[in-house]
N, C-alpha and C positions, 0 to 999 in steps of 0.2 A: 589697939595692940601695936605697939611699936616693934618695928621688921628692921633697923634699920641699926647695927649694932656696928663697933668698930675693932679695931686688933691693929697691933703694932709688929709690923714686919722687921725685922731685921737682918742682912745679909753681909757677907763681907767678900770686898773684891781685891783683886791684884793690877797694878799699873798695868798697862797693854794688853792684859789679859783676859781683865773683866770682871763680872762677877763670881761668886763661885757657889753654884746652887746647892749644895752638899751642905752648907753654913747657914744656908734661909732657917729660920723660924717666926713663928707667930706666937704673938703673945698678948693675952687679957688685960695685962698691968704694964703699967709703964717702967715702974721702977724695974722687974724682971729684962725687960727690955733693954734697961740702960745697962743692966748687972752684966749680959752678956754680951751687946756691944764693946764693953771693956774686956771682955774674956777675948773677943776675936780679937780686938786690937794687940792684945798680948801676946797672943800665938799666932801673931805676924804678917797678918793683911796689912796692905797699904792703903786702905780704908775699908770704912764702914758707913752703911744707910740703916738707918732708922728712920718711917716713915711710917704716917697712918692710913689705916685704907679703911672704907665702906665695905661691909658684909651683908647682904639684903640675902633673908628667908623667903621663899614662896614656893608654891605648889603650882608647875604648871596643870594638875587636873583643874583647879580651879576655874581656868580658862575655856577648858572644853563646855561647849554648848551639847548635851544628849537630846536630842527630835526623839 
């Protein structure tokens, strides 16, 4: 079973300002990703990140030893 799945983040920031967490999202598909990377850009960041990140499932019960 593959645990090891990914999502594309996308956020948009202001010069000196930074990021602006309010604008994150994550998404399945890329193209969606791209769609609204251009929506931030339009409504007036001074940039934008799109970037892929690692998603790992697991249970830590699994770990527990029960004696």
């Amino acid at each position: 079973m593959n645990t090891n799945q990914k999502v594309y983040a996308v956020i948009g920031g202001y010069d000196y300002e930074g990021e602006s967490f309010h604008s994150l999202r994550l998404f399945d598909a890329f193209s969606s990703a791209q769609a609204y990377s251009e929506t931030l850009k339009n409504e007036g960041f001074d940039y934008v990140k799109l970037e892929v990140k690692d998603i790992f499932f697991g249970s830590t019960i699994s770990h527990l030893k029960i004696v």
